[in-house]
LOMILUM-996853 format. One record per residue (C-alpha): x, z, y. Coordinates in steps of 0.2 Angstrom, whole numbers, plus 5000, padded with zeros to 4 digits. Example, Ala and Ser with C-alpha at 12.3 -4.5 7.8 and 13.67 -1.06 7.14 Angstrom:
2
506250394978/506850364995/
END
This chain:
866
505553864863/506253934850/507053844836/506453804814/507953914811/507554084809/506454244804/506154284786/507154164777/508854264787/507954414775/507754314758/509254414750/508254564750/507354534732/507054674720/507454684700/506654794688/507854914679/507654894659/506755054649/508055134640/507655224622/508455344611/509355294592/508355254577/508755184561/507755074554/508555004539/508555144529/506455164531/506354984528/507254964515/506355094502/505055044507/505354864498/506154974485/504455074483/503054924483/504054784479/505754814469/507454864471/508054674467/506854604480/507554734493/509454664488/508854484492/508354554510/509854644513/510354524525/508654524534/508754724535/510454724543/510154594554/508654694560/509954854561/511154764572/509954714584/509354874588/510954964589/511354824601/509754864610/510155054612/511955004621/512055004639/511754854644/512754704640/513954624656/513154454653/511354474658/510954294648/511754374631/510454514633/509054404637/509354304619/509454484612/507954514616/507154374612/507854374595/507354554593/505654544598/505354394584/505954504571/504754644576/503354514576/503954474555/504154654555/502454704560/501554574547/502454654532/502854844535/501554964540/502255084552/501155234555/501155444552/499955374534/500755434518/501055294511/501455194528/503355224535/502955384544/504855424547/505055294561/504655354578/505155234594/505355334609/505655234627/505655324643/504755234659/505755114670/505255194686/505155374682/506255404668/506155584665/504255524659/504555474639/503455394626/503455404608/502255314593/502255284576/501855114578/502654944582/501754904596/502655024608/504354944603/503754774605/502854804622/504654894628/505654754623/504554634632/504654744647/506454734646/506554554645/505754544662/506754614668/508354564663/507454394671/507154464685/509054524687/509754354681/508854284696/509454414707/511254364701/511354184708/512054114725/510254094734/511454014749/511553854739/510253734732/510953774715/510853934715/508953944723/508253824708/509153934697/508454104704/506653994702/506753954685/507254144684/505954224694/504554144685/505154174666/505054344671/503354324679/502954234662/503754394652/502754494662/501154404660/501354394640/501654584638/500054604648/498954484639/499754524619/500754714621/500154814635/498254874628/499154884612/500454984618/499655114628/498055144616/499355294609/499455484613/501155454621/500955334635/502055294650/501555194668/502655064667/501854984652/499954984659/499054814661/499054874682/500854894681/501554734672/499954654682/501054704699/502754664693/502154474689/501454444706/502954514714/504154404702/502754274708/503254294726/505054304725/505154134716/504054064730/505054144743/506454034735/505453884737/505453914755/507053934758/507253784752/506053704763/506853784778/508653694770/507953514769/507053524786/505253514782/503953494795/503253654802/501553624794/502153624775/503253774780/502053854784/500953814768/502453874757/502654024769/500854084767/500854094749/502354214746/501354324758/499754304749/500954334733/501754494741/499954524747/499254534730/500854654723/500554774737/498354794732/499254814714/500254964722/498855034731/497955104715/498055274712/498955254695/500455154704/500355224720/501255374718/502355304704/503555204713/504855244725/504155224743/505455114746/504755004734/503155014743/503855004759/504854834755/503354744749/502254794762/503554694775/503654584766/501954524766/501854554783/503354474785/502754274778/501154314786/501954314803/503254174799/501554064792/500754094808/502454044819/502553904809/500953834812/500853874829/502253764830/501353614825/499853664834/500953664850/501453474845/499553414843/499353514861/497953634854/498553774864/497153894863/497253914843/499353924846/498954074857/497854144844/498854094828/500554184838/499454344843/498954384824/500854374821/501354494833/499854604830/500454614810/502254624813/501854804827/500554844815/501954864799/503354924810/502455074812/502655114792/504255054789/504855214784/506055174769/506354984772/508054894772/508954894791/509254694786/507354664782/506654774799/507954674808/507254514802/505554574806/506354594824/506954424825/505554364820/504654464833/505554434850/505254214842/503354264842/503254344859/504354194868/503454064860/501754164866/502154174884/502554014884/501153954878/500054104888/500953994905/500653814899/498953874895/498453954912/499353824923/498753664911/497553694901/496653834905/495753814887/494753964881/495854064868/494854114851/495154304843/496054314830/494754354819/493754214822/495154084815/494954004797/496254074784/497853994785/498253844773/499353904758/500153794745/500853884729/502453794721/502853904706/501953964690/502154084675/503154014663/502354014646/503254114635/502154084618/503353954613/505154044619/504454214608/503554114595/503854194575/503254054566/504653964560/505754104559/506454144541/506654324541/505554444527/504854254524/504754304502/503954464506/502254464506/501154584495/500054504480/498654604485/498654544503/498854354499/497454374490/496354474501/496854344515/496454184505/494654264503/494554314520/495054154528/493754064515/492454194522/492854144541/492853924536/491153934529/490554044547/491453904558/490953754548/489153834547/488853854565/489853724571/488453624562/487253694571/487953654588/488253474581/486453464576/485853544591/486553414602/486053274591/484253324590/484353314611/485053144612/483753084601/482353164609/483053094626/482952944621/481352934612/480652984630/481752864639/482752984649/483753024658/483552834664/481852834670/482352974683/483952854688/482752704688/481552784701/483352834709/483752674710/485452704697/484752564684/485652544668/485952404654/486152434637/488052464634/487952284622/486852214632/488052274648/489752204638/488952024633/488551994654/490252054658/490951954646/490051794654/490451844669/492251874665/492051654659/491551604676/489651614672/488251494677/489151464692/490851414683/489751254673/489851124686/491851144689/492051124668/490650984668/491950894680/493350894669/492250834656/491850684667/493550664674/494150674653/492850544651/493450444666/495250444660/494650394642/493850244649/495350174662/496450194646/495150094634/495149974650/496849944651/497349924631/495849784631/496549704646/498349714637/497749614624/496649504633/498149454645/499049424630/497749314620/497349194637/499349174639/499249104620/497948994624/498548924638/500348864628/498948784613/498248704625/499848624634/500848594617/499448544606/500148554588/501948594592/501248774596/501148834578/501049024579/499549114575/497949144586/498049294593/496149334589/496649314570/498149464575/497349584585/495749594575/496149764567/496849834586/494949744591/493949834580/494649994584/494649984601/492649934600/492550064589/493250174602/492050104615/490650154603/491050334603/491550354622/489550274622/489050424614/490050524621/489350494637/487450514630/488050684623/488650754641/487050694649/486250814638/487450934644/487250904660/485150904659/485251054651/486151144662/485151104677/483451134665/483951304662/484751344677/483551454684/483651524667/485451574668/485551624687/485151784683/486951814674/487651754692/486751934699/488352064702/487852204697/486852134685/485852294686/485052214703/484152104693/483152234684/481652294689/481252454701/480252614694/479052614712/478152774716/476152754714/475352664730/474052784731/474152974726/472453094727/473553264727/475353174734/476253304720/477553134715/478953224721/478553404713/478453324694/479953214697/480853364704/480353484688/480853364675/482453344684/482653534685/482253544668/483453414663/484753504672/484553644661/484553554645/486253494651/487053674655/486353694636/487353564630/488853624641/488753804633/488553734616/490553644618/491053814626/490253884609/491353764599/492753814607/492653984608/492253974587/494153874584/494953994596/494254164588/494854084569/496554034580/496754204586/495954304568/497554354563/496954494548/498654504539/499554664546/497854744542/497554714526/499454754523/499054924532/497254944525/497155084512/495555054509/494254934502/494454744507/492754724505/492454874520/493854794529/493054604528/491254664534/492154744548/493354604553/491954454551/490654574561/491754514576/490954344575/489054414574/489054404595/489554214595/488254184581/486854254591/487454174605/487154004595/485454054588/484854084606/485553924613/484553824598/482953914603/483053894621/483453704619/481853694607/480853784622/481453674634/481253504625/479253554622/479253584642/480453414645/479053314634/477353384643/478653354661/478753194655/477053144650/476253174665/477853094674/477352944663/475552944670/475652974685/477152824688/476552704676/477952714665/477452614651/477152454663/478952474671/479652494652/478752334648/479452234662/481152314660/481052254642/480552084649/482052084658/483152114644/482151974634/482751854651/484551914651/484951914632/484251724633/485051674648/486651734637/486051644622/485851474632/487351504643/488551524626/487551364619/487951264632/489751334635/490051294616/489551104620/490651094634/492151164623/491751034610/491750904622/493250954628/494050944612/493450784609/493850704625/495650774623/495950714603/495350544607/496250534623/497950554611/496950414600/497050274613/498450334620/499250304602/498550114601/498850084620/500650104612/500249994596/499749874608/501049854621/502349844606/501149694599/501249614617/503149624619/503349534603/502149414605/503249404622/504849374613/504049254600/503349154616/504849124622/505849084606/504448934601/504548854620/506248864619/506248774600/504648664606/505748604622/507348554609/505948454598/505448364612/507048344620/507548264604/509048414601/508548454584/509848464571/510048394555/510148584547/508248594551/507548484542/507648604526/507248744535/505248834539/504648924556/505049074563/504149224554/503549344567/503649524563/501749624562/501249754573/502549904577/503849804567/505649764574/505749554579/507149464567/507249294559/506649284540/507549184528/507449144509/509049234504/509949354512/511349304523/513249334517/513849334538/512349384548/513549304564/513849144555/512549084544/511148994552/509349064553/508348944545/506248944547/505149004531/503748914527/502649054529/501449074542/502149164559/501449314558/500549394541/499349544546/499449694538/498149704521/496749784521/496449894510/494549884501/494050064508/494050114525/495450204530/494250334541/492650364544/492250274561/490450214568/489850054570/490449934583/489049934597/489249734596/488749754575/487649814564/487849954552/486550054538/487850224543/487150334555/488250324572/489450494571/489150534588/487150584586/486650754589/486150844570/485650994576/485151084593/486251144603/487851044597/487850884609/489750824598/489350824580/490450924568/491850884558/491450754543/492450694526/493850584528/494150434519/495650374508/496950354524/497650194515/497550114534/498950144545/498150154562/496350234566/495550344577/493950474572/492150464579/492150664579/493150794589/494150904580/494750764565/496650774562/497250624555/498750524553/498850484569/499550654576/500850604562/501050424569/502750374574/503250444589/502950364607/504450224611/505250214628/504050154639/502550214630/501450354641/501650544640/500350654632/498950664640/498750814653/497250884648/497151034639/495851124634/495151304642/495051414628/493351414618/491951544623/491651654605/490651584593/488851614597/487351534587/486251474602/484451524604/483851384612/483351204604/483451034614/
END
């Protein structure tokens, strides 16, 4: 079996280049020059002097033989071409008597060059000069070291700038160029056609030697391998027409004919390989017979053709053949699979890896300075009016095609189509708000998401309580353990009650109790709600939410069974309508890309006659297009009659208007499901909140009252220790003077009080004041906040925790109060008050809550009342 190695790419370094059109001298700068003299002035034609000879240089560098660099050439060129571009927009060059009719540009053809052209116009020169950077291309690609990597990306990039020259003399130059008296073959639109395809190919052919380099699999080298012979294929058709076939050189001829014949072959030895690795056998036989067939077919007229390329062909020959009896035996000993002709196979699989390069941008004039102050009065004027003339024609129609399709949506939609058709089809469709509002729900959690958040309201709620719980039993602890020493010292024990002490922390924890009471009324709300309107909101749970609308059904009974023939008209007919909108953008298009492309300037700088003659003649180019959009606007208006009868007999006969109702019912269901589900999601948000902020709130006095506890701890032990001395008749002479201990209020540091402060806190003793143990704080004679009434009291104020208004179970935000208090905690979720600027929590005291709060659905005013 033979090896990946082989066949055509040992015949790559056969390539072709294209020879450069030579020309004789000419001198441009003299003709240029009085010419700015003559129109313009002899100052204006000093201030170009460096322009003209500039302009002179480059063409006597282009009539040298051909520089030793072929890259310094190409920017030549390239440099020259732009200048003939400024050239051609400001000097009118033509046998008229007042044109310059003393330059005449002769260039003789590339492949025959006894055969010469001459004009008196630019266009010759510019299509030569183009011609010539092609092939300068094409040589600088045939310059580089194909045996390397380097050197075949570089041939590449090469080959396809010269497609791309190629391609841009034929699509800009060549018509121009060869509308003269004086023509030559090698500038022709078949010609430059012919030239690009070959560079086309022997850039490919570089791609594939490539492939072969990295190792590629047979199959993809045999995709790349096909295409240079489709590329060489196409060359060759180009070369077959009578004007090129007798042009070239047979050898010429010759080469690209093996060529194609060439990758052809080496495709199908490629993929027979991998055929022979998936064991398809019979197709391998076939695929290896077509080779062989090509490669005795072109053998046969090789007359002219490189010894190294016919011996490539060989190569690859005796590879075929092998590989073919091989397979011929495996097949008639193993197989025996029936073999297929040749001309029953599908077309080889080709994969193209190079394109012309655009050259707008490399040869593009625009920015160059050259001639840039010389521009006739009389033409900038002209060109002003004429480019007003062709705005109002585009803006005009373009209106039109706007209005046209605007007139068509509306229409549409006043007959409900195109989605009564997908309804029947089964393709239902939501209003885009409507569409966004149940994704968005969706996107929440929907419905199905309210149990899990109704949780964490109870769970909040729960925590709320075991905290309220645990202060109370704080305090209570505390209070039994104070009377419990009364009781066992009698009047020894002289500290405060702890009832008169902890009143303030009492009220506010009842006060606390009273909203979590509320609270707990508010999320039963909730929680009815939510499973009153459950069967309401289920239908936001439906994915898509388009199942949930309902179907446009064919009639149960039909007299003349023609359903499917008035569906299947209107959809015709609606098919149409949108090939007419499709043409209307092509329209649009095709409008910017004519104003793109009117380029009137050279004219009216060559014009001799009227502008106003010249303008008719120039804006009569866009009559076609006009038309164009005058009969697309009537066909529509046609058509839009016959849609609206279609449609009025498919109305009838499907009962549309009933579907439209119940469809509109539907939207009714879904857009108040919405309603509720954001009404509901906006309670459970503000219960959250308000879970969370008095969560911090008892967490706050939980603290207050722990530090009250310790005290009163400290204070316990102090007086049993003073009570046992008293008893134990220890007391000291220095008390007799002296007052009780003065306990500190809540949340203040425990010390010893005395009447005047001590000169040696380590000495002096610590005598007793006669004040009272512990002095609560005042009370100020406005409430410090706004909190409800103590469910074991009555109040005139109505309770904060009601419900004002449907559909908001936590009521809103109210005035605060003078905070003259120091402690207090709000009835209402959402208050900030002084206790989130409280002192901050002492060693020991409980972390923050870790309940936070999802983030709020967006504000929604709910639809629905309790």
């Amino acid at each position: 079996m033979a090896g990946q190695s082989s066949s055509a790419s040992t015949a790559t370094n056969i390539m072709l280049a294209v020879y450069e059109k030579k020309t004789t001298s000419l001198d441009l700068y003299r003709p240029l020059r009085n010419y700015i003299s003559m129109f313009f002035s002899e100052r204006e034609a000093q201030n170009l002097e460096d322009d003209l000879q500039t302009v002179k240089q480059y063409r006597s560098d282009l009539e040298r033989q051909p520089d030793p660099s072929p890259t310094s050439r190409r920017d030549l060129l390239q440099k020259y071409f732009k200048a003939l571009c400024l050239i051609e927009t400001r000097f009118p060059i033509s046998p008229d008597n007042d044109h310059i009719n003393t330059v005449t540009f002769v260039w003789y053809d590339a492949f025959k060059q006894k055969q010469k052209a001459s004009q008196q116009n630019i266009h010759l020169e510019k299509a030569a000069v183009l011609f010539n950077l092609g092939a300068v291309y094409s040589q600088i690609g045939l310059s580089f070291d194909r045996a390397t990597v380097e050197g075949r990306k570089q041939a590449i990039h090469a080959f396809i700038a010269a497609a791309g020259s190629f391609a841009f003399l034929r699509d800009n130059a060549a018509t121009k160029a060869s509308m003269g008296t004086s023509t030559t073959v090698d500038l022709s639109v078949e010609c430059v056609g012919m030239l690009e395809r070959l560079m086309l190919a022997q850039a490919q052919e570089c791609v594939f030697e490539n492939t072969i380099a990295k190792g590629s699999t047979p199959g993809v080298c045999a995709k790349i391998s096909r295409q240079v012979g489709l590329y060489y294929e196409e060359a060759l058709a180009a070369l077959s027409v009578a004007s090129l076939k007798d042009h070239f050189d047979k050898g010429w001829i010759a080469h690209v004919q093996l060529k194609a014949a060439l990758f052809y072959a080496e495709a199908c030895y490629r993929y027979s390989l991998e055929l022979h690795e998936k064991e398809e056998i019979a197709e391998e036989i076939a695929r290896l017979k077509s080779g062989s067939s090509m490669l005795s077919e072109v053998k046969k007229s090789s007359r002219g053709a490189a010894a190294q390329l016919l011996d490539a062909i060989s190569k690859l020959e005796a590879n075929i053949n092998r590989n073919l009896d091989r397979a011929v035996k495996e097949n008639d000993r193993v197989y025996l699979m029936r073999v297929p002709s040749p001309s029953s196979l599908p077309p080889l699989p080709a994969f193209s890896m190079v394109k012309i390069m655009p050259m707008n941008e490399v040869l593009d004039a625009s920015k160059e300075k050259m001639f840039a102050s010389l521009v006739p009065d009389s033409s900038a004027k002209a060109l002003s009016r004429y480019t007003e003339m062709v705005d109002d024609i585009i803006r005009t129609q373009a209106e039109k095609l706007q209005q046209g399709s605007e007139l068509t949506r509306v229409r549409l939609k006043e007959m409900d189509l195109p989605d009564s058709i997908l309804s029947l089809e089964g393709n239902f469709m939501l209003p885009t708000d409507l569409k966004e509002d149940v994704e968005a729900v969706q996107i929440s959690g929907g419905p199905a998401g309210l149990a899990a958040e109704l949780q964490q309201l109870m769970d909040l709620r729960r925590v709320n309580h075991e905290l309220l719980v645990q202060t109370e039993e704080l305090l209570q602890k505390e209070a039994t353990e104070d009377a419990q020493f009364r009781s066992q010292f009698g009047t020894r024990w002289t500290r405060p009650q702890s009832s008169t002490l902890t009143k303030n922390l009492q009220d506010r924890l009842n006060r606390f109790a009273a909203n979590l009471k509320q609270a707990s009324d508010s999320d039963a709300r909730i929680e009815r709600s939510v499973r009153d309107h459950s069967a309401l909101m289920s239908i936001l749970d439906r994915r898509p939410i388009e199942s949930a609308l309902p179907a446009l059904a064919r009639p149960i009974m039909s007299l003349d069974a023609n359903e499917d023939a008035i569906v299947g008209a209107l959809k015709q007919s609606l098919r149409q309508l949108e090939t007419l909108g499709a043409q209307r953008a092509g329209l649009e298009d095709m409008l910017k890309e004519m104003k793109r492309k009117d380029d009137v300037l050279p004219k009216l700088m060559t014009s001799t006659g009227s502008y106003e003659d010249l303008f008719r003649k120039e804006i009569a180019k866009y009559d076609p297009i006009r038309e164009d959009i005058a009969q697309n606007i009537e066909a529509q208006e046609h058509l839009l009659l016959q849609i609206q009868a279609q449609n009025e007999e498919f109305s009838a006969v499907f009962n549309l208007e009933d579907y439209k109702a119940s469809r509109e019912k539907c939207y009714k269901q879904i857009q108040a499901a919405i309603a509720k589900y954001r009404e509901i999601k906006e309670n459970i948000n503000e219960g959250l909140k308000f879970y969370v902020t008095l969560q911090d709130a008892i967490t706050n006095i939980k603290q207050q009252c722990s530090d009250f506890v310790m005290t009163r701890n400290i204070q316990c032990r102090e007086m049993i220790e003073d009570v046992q001395r008293q008893m134990a008749g220890l007391s000291f002479q220095d008390r007799k003077n002296t007052g009780s201990y003065s306990y500190p209020a809540v949340n203040q540091p425990h010390q010893r009080s005395s009447s005047q402060p001590p000169s040696d806190p380590q000495n002096v003793p610590h005598p007793r004041s006669q004040t009272s143990y512990y002095q609560p704080p005042e009370q100020s004679t406005v409430p410090a906040y706004a909190h409800p009434p103590s469910p074991y009291t009555t109040s005139q104020q109505p309770p904060p925790y009601h419900i004002p208004a449907p559909g908001a179970p936590y009521p809103p935000p109210q005035a605060q109060h003078p905070t003259g208090q120091e402690y207090g905690q709000p009835a209402y979720p959402g208050w900030r008050g002084p206790y989130y600027n409280a002192h901050g929590q002492q060693p020991g005291s409980l972390p923050r809550p870790p309940y936070t709060i999802p983030g709020p659905y967006p504000p929604h005013q709910g639809y629905y009342k309790q």
